[in-house]
N, CA, C and O atoms as CSV, one atom per row, in Angstrom:
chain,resi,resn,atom,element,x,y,z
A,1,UNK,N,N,20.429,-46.344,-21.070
A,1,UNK,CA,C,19.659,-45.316,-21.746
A,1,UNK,C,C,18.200,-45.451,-21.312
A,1,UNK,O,O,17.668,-46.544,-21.115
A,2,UNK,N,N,17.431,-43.979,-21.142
A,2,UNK,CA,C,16.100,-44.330,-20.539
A,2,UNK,C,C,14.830,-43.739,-21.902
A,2,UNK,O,O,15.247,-42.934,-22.734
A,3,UNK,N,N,13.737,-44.099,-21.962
A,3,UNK,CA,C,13.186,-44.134,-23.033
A,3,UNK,C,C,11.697,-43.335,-22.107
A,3,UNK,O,O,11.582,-43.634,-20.918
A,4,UNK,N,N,10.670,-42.376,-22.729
A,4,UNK,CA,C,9.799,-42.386,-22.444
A,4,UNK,C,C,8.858,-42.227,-23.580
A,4,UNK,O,O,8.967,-41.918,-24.766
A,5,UNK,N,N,7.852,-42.567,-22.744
A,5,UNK,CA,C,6.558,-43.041,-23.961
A,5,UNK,C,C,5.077,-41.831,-23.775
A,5,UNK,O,O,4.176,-42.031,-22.960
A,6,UNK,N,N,5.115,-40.892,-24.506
A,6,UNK,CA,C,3.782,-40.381,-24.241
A,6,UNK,C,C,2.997,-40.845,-25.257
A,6,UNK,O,O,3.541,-41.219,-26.296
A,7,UNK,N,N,1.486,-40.896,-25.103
A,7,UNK,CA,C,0.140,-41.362,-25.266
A,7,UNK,C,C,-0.434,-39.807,-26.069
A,7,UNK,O,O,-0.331,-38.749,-25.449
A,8,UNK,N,N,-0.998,-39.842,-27.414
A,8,UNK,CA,C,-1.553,-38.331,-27.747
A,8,UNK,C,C,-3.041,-39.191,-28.112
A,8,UNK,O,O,-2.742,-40.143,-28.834
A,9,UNK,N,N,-4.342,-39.156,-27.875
A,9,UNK,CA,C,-5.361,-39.245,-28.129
A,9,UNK,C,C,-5.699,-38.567,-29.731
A,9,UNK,O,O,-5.052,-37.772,-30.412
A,10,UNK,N,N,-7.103,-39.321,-29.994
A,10,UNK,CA,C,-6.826,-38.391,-31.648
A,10,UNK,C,C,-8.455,-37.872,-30.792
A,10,UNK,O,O,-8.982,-38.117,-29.707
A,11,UNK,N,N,-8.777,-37.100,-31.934
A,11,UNK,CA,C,-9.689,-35.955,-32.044
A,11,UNK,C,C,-11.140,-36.391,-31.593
A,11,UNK,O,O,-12.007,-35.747,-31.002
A,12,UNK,N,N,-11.128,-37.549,-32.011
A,12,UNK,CA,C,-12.241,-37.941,-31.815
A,12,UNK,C,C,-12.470,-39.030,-30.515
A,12,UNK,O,O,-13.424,-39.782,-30.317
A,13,UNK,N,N,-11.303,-38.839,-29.755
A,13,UNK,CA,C,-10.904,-39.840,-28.363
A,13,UNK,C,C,-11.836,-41.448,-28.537
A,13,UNK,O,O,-12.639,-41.981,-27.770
A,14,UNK,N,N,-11.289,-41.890,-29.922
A,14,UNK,CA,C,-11.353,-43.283,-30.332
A,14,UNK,C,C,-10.366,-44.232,-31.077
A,14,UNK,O,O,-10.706,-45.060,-31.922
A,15,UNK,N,N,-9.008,-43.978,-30.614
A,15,UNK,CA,C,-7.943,-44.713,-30.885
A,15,UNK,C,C,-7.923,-44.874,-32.260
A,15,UNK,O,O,-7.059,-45.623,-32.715
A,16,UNK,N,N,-8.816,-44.240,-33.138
A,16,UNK,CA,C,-8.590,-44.439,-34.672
A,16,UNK,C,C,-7.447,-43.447,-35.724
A,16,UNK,O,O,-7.724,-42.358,-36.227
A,17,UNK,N,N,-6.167,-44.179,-35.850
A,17,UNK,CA,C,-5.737,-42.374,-36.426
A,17,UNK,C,C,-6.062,-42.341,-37.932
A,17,UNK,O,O,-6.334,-43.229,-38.741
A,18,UNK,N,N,-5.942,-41.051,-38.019
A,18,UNK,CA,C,-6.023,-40.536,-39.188
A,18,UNK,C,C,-4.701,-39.825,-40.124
A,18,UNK,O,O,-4.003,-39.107,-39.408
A,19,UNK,N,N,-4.325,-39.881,-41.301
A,19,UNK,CA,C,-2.994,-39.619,-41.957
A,19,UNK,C,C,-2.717,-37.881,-41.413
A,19,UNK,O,O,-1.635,-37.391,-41.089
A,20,UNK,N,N,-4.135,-37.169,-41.450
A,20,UNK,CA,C,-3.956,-35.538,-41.396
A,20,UNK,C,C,-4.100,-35.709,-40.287
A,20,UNK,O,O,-4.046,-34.485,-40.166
A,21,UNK,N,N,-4.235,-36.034,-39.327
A,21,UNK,CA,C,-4.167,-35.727,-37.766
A,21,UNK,C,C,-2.726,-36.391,-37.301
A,21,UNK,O,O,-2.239,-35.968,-36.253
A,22,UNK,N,N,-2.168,-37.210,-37.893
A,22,UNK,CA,C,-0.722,-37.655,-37.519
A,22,UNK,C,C,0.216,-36.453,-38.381
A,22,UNK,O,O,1.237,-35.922,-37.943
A,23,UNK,N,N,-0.264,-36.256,-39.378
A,23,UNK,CA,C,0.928,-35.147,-39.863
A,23,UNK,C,C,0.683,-33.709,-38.819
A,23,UNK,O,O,1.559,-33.234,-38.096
A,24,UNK,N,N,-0.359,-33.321,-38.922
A,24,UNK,CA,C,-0.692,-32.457,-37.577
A,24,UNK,C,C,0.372,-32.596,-36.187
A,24,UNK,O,O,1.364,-31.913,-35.933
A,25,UNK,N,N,-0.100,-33.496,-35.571
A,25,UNK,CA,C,0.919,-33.933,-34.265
A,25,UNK,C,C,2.045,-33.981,-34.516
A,25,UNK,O,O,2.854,-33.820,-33.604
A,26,UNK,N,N,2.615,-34.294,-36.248
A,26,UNK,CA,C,4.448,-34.302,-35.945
A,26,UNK,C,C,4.738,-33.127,-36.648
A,26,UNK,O,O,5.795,-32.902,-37.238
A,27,UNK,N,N,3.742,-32.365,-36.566
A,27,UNK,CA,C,4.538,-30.350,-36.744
A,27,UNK,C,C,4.381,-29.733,-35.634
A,27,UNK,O,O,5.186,-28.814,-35.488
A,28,UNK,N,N,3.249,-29.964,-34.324
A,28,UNK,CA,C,3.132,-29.634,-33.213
A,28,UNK,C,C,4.567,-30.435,-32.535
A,28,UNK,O,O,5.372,-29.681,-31.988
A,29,UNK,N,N,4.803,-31.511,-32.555
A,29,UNK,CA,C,6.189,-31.785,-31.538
A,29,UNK,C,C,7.424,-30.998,-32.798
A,29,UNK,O,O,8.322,-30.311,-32.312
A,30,UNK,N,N,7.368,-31.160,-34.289
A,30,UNK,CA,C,8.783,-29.784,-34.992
A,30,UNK,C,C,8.469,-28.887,-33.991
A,30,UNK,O,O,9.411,-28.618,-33.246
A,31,UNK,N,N,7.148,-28.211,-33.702
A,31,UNK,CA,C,7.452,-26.875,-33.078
A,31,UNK,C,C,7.899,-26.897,-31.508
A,31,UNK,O,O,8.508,-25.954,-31.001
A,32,UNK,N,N,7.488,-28.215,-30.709
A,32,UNK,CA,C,7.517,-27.917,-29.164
A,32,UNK,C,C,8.982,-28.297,-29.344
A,32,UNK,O,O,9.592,-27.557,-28.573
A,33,UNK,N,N,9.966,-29.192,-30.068
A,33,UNK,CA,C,11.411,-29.471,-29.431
A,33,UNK,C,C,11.979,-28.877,-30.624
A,33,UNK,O,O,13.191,-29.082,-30.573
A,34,UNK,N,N,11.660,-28.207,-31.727
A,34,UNK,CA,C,12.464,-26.930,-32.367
A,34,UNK,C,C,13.517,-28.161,-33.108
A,34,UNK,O,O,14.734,-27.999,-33.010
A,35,UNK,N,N,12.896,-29.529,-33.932
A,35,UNK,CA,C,13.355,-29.780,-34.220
A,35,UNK,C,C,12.721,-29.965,-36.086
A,35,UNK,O,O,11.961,-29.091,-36.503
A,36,UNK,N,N,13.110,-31.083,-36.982
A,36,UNK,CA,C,12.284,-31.216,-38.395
A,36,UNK,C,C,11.942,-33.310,-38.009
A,36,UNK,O,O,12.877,-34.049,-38.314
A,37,UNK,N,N,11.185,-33.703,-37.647
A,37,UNK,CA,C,10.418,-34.994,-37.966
A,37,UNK,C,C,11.083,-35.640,-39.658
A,37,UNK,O,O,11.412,-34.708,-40.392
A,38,UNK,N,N,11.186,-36.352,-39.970
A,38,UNK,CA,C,10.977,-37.219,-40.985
A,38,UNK,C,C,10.181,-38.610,-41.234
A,38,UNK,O,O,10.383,-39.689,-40.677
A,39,UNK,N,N,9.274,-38.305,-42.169
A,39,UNK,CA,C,8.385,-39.424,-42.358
A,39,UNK,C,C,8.832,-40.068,-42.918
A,39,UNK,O,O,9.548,-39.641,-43.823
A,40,UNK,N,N,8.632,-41.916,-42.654
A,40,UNK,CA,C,9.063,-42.922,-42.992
A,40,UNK,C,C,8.458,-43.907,-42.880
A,40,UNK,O,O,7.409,-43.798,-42.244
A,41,UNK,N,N,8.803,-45.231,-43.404
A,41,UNK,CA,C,7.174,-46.214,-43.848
A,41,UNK,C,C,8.185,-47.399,-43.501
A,41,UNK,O,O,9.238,-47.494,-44.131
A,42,UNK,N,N,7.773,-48.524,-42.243
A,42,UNK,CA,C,8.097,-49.558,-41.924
A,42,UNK,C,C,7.160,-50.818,-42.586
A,42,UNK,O,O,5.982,-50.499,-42.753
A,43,UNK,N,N,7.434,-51.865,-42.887
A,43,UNK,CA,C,6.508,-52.928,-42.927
A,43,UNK,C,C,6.321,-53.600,-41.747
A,43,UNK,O,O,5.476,-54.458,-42.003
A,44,UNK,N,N,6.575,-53.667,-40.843
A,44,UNK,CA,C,6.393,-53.743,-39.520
A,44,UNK,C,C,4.933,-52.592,-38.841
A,44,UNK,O,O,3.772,-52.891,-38.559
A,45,UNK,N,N,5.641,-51.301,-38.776
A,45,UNK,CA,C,4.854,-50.439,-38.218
A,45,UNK,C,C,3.764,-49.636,-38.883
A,45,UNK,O,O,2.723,-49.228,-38.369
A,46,UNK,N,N,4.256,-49.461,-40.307
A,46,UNK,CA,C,3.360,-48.670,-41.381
A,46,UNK,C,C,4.191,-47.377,-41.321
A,46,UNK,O,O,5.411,-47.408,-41.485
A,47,UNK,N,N,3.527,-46.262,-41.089
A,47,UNK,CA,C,3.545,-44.966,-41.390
A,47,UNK,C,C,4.305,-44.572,-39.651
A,47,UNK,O,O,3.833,-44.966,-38.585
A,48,UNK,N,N,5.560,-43.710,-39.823
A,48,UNK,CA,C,6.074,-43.410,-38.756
A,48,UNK,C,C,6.799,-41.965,-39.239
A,48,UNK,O,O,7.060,-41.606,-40.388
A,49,UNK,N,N,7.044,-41.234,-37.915
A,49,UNK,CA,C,8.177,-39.984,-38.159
A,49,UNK,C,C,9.259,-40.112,-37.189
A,49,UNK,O,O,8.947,-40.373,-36.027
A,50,UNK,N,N,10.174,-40.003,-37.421
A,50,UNK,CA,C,11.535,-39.843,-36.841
A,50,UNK,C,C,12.045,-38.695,-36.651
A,50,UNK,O,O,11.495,-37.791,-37.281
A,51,UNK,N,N,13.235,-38.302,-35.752
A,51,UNK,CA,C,14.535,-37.474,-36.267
A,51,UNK,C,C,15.249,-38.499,-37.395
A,51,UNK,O,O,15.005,-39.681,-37.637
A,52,UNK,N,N,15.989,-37.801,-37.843
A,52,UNK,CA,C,17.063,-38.017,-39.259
A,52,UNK,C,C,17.898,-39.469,-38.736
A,52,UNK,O,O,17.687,-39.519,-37.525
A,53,UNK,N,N,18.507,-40.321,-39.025
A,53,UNK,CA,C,18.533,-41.659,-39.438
A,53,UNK,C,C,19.750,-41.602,-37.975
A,53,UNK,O,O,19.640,-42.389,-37.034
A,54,UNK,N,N,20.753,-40.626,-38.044
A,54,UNK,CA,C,21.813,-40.614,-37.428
A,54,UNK,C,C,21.736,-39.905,-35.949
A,54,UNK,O,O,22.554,-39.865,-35.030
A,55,UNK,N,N,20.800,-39.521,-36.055
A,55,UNK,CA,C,20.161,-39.075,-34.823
A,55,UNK,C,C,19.063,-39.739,-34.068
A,55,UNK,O,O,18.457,-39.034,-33.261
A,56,UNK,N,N,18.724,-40.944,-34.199
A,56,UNK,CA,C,17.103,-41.690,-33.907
A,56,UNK,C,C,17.032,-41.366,-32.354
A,56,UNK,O,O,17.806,-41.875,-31.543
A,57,UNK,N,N,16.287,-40.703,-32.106
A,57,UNK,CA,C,16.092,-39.841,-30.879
A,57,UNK,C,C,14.399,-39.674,-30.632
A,57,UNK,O,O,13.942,-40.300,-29.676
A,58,UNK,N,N,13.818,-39.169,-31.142
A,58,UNK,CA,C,12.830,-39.031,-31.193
A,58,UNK,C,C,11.371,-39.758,-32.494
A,58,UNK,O,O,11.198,-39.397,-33.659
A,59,UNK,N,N,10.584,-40.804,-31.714
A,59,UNK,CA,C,9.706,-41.143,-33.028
A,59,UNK,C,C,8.740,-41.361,-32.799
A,59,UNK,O,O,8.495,-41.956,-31.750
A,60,UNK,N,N,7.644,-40.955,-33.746
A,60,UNK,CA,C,6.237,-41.011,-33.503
A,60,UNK,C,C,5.518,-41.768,-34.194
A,60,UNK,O,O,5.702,-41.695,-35.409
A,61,UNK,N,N,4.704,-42.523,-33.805
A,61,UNK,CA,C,4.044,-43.816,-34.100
A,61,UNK,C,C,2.501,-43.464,-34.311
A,61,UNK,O,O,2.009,-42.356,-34.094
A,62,UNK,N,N,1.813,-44.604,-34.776
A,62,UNK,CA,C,0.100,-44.713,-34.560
A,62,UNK,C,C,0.448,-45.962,-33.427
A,62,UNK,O,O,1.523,-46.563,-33.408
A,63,UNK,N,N,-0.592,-46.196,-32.573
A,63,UNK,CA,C,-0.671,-47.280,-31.994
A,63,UNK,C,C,-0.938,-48.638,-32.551
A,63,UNK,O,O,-1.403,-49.495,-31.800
A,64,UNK,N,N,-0.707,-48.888,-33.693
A,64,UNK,CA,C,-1.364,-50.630,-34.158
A,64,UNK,C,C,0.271,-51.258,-35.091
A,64,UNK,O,O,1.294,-50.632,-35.368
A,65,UNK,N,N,-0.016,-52.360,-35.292
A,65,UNK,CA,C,0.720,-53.182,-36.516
A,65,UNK,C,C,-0.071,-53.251,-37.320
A,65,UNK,O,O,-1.299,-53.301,-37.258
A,66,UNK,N,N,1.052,-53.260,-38.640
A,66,UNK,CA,C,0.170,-53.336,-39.734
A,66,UNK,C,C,-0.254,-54.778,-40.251
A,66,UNK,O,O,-1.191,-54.809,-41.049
A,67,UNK,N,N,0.423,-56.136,-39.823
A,67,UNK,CA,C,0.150,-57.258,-40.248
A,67,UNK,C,C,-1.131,-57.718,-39.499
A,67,UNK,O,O,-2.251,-57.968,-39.945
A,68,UNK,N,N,-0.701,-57.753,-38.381
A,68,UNK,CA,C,-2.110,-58.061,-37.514
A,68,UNK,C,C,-3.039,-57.603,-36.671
A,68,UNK,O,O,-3.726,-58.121,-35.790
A,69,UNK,N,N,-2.865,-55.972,-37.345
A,69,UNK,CA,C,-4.512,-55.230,-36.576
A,69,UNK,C,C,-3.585,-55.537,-34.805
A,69,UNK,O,O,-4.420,-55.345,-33.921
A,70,UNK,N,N,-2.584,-55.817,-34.368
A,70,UNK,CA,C,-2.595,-55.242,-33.285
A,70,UNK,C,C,-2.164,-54.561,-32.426
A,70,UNK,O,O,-1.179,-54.118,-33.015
A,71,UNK,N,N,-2.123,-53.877,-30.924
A,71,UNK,CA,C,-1.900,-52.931,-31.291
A,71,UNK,C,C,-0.283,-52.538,-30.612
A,71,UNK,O,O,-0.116,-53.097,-29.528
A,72,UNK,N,N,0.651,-51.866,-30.973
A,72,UNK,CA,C,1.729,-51.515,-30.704
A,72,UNK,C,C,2.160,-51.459,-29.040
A,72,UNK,O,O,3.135,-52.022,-28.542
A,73,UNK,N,N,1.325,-50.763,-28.457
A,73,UNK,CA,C,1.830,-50.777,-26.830
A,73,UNK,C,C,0.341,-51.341,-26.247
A,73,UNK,O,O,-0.455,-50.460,-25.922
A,74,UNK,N,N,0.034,-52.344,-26.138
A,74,UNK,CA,C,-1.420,-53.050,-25.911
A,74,UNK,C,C,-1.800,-52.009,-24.584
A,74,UNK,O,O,-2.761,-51.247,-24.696
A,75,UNK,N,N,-1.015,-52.033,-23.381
A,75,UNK,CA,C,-1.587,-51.245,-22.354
A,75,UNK,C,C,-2.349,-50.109,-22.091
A,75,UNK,O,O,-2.890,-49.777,-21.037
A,76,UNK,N,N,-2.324,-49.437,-23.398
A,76,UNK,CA,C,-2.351,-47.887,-23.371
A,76,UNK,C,C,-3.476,-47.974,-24.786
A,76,UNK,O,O,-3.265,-47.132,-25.659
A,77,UNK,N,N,-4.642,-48.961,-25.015
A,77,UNK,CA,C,-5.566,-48.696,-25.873
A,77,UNK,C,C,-6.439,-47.750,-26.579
A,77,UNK,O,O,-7.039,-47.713,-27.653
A,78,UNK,N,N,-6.246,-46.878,-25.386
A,78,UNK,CA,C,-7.387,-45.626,-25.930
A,78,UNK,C,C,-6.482,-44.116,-26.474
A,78,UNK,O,O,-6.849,-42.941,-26.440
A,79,UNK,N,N,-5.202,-44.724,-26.957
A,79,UNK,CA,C,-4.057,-43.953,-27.623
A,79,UNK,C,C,-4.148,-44.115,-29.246
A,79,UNK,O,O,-3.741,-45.147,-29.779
A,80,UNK,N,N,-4.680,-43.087,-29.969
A,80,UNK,CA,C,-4.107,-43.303,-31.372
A,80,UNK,C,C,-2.831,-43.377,-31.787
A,80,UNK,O,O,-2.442,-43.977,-32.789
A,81,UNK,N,N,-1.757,-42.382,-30.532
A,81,UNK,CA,C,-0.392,-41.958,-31.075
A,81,UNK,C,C,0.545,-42.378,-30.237
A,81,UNK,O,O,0.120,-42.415,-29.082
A,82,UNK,N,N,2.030,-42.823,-30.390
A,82,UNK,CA,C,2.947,-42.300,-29.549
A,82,UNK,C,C,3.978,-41.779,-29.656
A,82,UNK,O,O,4.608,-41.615,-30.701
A,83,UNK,N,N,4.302,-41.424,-28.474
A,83,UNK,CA,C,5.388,-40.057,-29.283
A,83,UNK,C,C,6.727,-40.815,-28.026
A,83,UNK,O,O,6.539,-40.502,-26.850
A,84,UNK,N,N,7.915,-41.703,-28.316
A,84,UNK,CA,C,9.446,-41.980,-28.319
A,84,UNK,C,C,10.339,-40.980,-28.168
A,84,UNK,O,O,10.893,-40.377,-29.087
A,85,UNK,N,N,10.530,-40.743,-26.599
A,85,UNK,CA,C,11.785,-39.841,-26.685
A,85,UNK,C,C,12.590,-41.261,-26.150
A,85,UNK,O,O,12.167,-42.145,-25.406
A,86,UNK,N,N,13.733,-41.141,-26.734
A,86,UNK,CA,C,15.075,-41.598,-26.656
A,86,UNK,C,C,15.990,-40.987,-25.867
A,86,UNK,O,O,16.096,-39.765,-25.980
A,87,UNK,N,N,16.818,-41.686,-24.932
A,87,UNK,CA,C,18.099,-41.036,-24.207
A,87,UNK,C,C,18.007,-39.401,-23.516
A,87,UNK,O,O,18.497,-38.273,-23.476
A,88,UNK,N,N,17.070,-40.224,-23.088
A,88,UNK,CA,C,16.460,-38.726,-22.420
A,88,UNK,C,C,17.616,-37.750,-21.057
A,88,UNK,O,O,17.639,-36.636,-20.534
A,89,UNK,N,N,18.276,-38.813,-21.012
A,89,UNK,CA,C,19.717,-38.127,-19.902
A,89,UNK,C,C,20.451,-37.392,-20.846
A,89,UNK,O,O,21.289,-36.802,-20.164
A,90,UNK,N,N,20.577,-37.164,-21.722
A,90,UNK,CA,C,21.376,-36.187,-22.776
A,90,UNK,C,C,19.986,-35.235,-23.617
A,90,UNK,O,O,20.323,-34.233,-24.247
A,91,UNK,N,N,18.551,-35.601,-23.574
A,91,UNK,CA,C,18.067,-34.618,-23.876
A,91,UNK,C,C,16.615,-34.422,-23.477
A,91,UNK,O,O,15.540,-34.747,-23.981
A,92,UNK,N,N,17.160,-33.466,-21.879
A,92,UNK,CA,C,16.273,-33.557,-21.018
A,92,UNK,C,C,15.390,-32.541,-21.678
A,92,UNK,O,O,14.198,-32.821,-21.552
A,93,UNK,N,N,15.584,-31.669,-22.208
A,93,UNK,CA,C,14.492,-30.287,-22.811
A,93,UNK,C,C,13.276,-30.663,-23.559
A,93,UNK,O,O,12.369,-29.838,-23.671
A,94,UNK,N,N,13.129,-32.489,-24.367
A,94,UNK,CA,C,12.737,-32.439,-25.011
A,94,UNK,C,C,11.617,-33.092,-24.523
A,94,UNK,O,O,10.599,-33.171,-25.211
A,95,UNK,N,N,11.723,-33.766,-22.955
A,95,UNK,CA,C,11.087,-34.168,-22.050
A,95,UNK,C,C,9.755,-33.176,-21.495
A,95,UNK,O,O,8.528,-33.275,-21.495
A,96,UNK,N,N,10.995,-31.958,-20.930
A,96,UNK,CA,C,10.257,-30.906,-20.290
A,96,UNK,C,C,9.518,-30.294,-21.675
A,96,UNK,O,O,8.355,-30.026,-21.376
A,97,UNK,N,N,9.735,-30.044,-22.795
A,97,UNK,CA,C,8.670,-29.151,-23.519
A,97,UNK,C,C,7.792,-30.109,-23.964
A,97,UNK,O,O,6.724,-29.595,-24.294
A,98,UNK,N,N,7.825,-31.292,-24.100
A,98,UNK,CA,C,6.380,-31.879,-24.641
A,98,UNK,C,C,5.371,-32.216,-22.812
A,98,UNK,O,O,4.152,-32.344,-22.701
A,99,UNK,N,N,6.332,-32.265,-21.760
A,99,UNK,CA,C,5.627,-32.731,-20.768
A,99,UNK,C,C,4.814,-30.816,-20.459
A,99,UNK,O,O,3.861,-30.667,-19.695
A,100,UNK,N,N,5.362,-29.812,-21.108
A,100,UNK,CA,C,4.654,-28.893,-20.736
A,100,UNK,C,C,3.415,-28.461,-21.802
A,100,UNK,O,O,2.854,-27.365,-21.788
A,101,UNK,N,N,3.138,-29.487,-22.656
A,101,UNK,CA,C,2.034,-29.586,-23.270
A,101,UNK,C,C,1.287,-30.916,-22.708
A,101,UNK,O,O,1.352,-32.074,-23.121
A,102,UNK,N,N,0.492,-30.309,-21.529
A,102,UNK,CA,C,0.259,-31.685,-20.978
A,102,UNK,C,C,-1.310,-31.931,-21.663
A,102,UNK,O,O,-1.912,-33.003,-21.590
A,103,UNK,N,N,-1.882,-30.566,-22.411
A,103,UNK,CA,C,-3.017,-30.649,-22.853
A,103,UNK,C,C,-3.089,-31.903,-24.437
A,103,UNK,O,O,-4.049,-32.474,-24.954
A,104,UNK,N,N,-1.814,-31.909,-24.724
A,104,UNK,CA,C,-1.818,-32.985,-25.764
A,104,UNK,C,C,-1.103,-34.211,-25.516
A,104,UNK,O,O,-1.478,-35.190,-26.161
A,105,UNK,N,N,-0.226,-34.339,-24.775
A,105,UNK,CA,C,0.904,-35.174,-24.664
A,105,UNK,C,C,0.695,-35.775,-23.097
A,105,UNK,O,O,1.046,-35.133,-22.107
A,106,UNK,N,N,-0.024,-37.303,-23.024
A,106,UNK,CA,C,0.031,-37.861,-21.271
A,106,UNK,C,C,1.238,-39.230,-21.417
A,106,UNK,O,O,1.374,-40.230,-22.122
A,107,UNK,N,N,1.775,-38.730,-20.576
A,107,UNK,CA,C,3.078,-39.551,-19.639
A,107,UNK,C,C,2.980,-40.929,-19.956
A,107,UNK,O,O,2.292,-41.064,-18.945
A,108,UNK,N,N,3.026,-42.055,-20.408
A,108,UNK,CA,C,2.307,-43.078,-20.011
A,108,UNK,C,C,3.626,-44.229,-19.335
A,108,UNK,O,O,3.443,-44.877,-18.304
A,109,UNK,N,N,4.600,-44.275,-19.955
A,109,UNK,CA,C,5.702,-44.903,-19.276
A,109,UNK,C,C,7.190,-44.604,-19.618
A,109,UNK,O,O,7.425,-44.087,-20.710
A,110,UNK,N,N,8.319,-44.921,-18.677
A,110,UNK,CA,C,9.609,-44.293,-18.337
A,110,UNK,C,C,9.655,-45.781,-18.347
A,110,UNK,O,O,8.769,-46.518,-17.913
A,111,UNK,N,N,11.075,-46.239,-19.028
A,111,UNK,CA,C,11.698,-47.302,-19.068
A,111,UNK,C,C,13.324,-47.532,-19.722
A,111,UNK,O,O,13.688,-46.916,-20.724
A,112,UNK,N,N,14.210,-48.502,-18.997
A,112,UNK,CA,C,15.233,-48.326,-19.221
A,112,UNK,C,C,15.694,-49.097,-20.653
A,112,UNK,O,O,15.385,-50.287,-20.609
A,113,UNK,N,N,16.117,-48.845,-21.455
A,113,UNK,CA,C,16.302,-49.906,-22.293
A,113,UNK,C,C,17.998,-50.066,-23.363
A,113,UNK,O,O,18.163,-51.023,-24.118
């Protein structure tokens, strides 16, 4: 299964997110893959959105942990967000419509996992 990782900058292009700018970004990807997000709260990650439990396909993150201030994909620092497509060989559309918002959504890594 192959996994990709896009990078969404927040508003103020200082890796800080904010609760209304993350709910923002996961109604812009409901609308680009025509799907519904669900918000959900890790002690690990904090504040996250998913697809529905039986579907984990798609999930969107802030960049940090919540125990130790650090940060989730270290490489990619100047990212408030990321946005987890899952099994992307069974759902290539969801690839092509966020990669055709390239004004919000940058590429940052393809990996097999």
């Amino acid at each position: 299964m192959t996994e990709v990782i896009f990078g969404i900058q927040n508003e103020e292009k200082d890796a800080i997110w904010d609760l209304r700018e993350f709910i923002a970004i996961s109604e812009l990807i409901n609308a680009c893959l025509n799907i519904k997000l669900e918000m959900g709260d890790s002690v690990t990650y904090g504040d996250y959105f998913s697809t529905t439990p039986d579907e984990e396909i798609v999930y969107l993150h802030t960049n940090e942990l919540i125990d130790d201030d650090e940060l989730l994909e270290q490489d990619f620092p100047e990212y408030a967000y990321l946005l987890y497509i899952d099994d992307i060989e069974n759902n290539p559309e969801y690839v092509a419509a966020i990669e055709a918002r390239s004004d919000v959504f940058v590429k940052l890594r393809t990996k097999e996992v």
